[in-house]
C-alpha positions, 0 to 999 in steps of 0.5 A, a space after each residue: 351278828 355273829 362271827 360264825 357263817 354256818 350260825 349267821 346262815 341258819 339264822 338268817 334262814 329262820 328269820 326269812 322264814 318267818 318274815 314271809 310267813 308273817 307277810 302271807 298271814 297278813 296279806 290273808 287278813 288284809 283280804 279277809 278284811 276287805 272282804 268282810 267290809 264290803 258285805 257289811 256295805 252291803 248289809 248296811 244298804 239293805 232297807 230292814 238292816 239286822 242290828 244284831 248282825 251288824 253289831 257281829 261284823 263290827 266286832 269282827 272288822 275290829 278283831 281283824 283291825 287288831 291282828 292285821 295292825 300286830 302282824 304289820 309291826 312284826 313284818 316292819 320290824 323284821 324287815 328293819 331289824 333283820 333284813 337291813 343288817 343281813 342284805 349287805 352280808 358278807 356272804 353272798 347266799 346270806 344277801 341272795 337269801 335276804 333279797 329273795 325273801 324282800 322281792 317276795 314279802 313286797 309282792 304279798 304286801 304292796 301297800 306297805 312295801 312297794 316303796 322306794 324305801 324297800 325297792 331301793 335294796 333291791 336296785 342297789 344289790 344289781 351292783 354285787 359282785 357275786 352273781 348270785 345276789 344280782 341274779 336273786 336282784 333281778 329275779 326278785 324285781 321281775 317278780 315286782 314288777 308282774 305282781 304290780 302291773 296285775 294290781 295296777 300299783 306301776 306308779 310306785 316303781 315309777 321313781 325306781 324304773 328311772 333310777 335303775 333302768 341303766 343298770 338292768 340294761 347293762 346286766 344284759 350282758 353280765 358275765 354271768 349267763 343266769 344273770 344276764 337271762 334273767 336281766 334281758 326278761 327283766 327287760 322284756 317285763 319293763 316294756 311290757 309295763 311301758 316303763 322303759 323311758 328309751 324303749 329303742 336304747 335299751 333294746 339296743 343295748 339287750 341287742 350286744 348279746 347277739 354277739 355271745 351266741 349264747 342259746 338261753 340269752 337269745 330266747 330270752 331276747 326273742 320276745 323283745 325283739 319281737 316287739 321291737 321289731 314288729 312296732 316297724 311293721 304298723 305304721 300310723 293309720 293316716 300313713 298306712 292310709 297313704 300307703 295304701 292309695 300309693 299301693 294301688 298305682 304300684 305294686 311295691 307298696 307291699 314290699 316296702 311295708 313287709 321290708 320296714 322290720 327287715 331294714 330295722 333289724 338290719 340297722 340293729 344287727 350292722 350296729 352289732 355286728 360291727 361290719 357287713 361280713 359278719 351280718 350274716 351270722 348275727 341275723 343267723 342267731 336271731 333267727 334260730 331263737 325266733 323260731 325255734 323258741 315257740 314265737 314262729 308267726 306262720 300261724 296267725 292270720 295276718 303273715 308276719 312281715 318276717 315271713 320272707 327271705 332268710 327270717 322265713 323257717 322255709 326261707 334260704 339257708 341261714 348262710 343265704 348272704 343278704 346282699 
């Protein structure tokens, strides 16, 4: 590589450019071909065949067999001839550029790329010391991972989420705010593909940033801890039936159930916060970024169970002490 950053920069440019490029073409006739497949299947079913037209889908499949196998030894080759050398980059926007354009080519082109092989880069990179490219990391495995759940492929990250999930957990309060955002969405996304192999770990640990009172990392745990929060409040239909014969002799059955996030986030929020004296201002942060972010529950049919006391937007004062 050359010794002059604005060249390399420039260079590095024009080759993401045009590995991208070259990915959308072949993803286009991957497509194209499955397309075109699944009409001669068709064609082929029918009872009075017309040989003329399946002699021209032939030539067609073979037409874009060609392409597709020439467009995928150049996106090989770029990714192995290029991007091996320019992702470990002595500049940092160099090894930014590189991951965004791999996270980018792995969502157009699973079949070939979504392998421990490509996705590995991209796991080693949240370790830089420059914000940017483990902010671009994690971007770009979020994007991954969204793009796999869609097209069913998580068994491909299966290998990756264990390897890796430690350190996206750590990220969670990277030094650097984008980061650390983007880390706890990241987060967020692995739940939801219920690839997280300790749900409860990791959230504990997304939950230490409660303690920067940083507004753009509080929404962005909102929604995980909504979900970790709101597992507390359904319990199993064998237990909630108990409950519910237990309710009609008392009139706390009710109580106790609404209560069960409550004692869960208090758990979480003590272990946070480190004494009671400072609970106060721990469930304060968690509340204003529940509510404030668009994730306020007075609208479904079914109340939330938070709908009570100081996690209520009608509730006490965020100061109300809860003990």
């Amino acid at each position: 590589g050359s010794h002059h950053r604005g060249l390399r920069h420039t260079a590095t440019e024009a080759a993401m450019a045009l590995l991208v490029r070259l990915a959308e073409a072949l993803a286009d006739a991957d497509a194209s071909r499955a397309r075109l497949a699944r009409q001669s299947v068709v064609s082929s079913a029918a009872k009075k065949p017309r040989s003329q037209a399946a002699a021209a889908s032939r030539a067609e499949l073979e037409a874009l067999d060609a392409d597709a196998a020439a467009l995928r030894e150049m996106v090989l080759s770029l990714v192995e001839g290029v991007f091996i050398e320019r992702y470990r980059d002595t500049l940092y926007e160099v090894r930014a550029l590189s991951l965004t354009t791999l996270g980018r080519c792995i969502v157009l082109l699973p079949a070939d790329l979504l392998d421990d092989r490509f996705t590995k880069y991209l796991g080693w990179m949240l370790n830089d010391a420059a914000p940017a490219v483990r902010t671009a990391a994690v971007v770009a495995l979020g994007a991954v991972y969204k793009s796999a759940a869609q097209a069913s492929r998580l068994d491909g990250l299966a290998n990756f989420s264990q390897r890796f999930e430690p350190r996206i957990a750590e990220m969670c309060l990277d030094v650097d705010s984008r980061a650390s955002v983007e880390a706890i969405k990241l987060l967020n996304t692995l739940h939801d593909a219920g690839h997280l192999a300790d749900p409860d770990g990791a959230t504990r640990q997304a939950l230490a940033v409660l303690q920067l009172d940083e507004p753009q990392q509080l929404r962005a745990l909102a929604p995980l801890l909504k979900k970790y929060l709101g597992a507390a409040a359904e319990a199993p239909p064998a237990e909630a039936r108990a409950k519910k014969r237990k309710r009609r002799g008392s009139g706390a059955g009710g109580a106790a159930s609404a209560a069960a996030p409550l004692a869960k986030l208090a758990s979480l929020a003590h272990s946070t916060a480190g004494s009671l004296s400072r609970l106060d201002g721990v469930c304060a942060r968690v509340n204003r970024p529940l509510h404030e972010g668009g994730l306020s529950w007075k609208n479904k049919t079914r109340p939330y169970p938070f709908e009570c006391g100081w996690m209520s937007p009608r509730g006490a004062p965020a100061g109300t002490p809860l003990l």
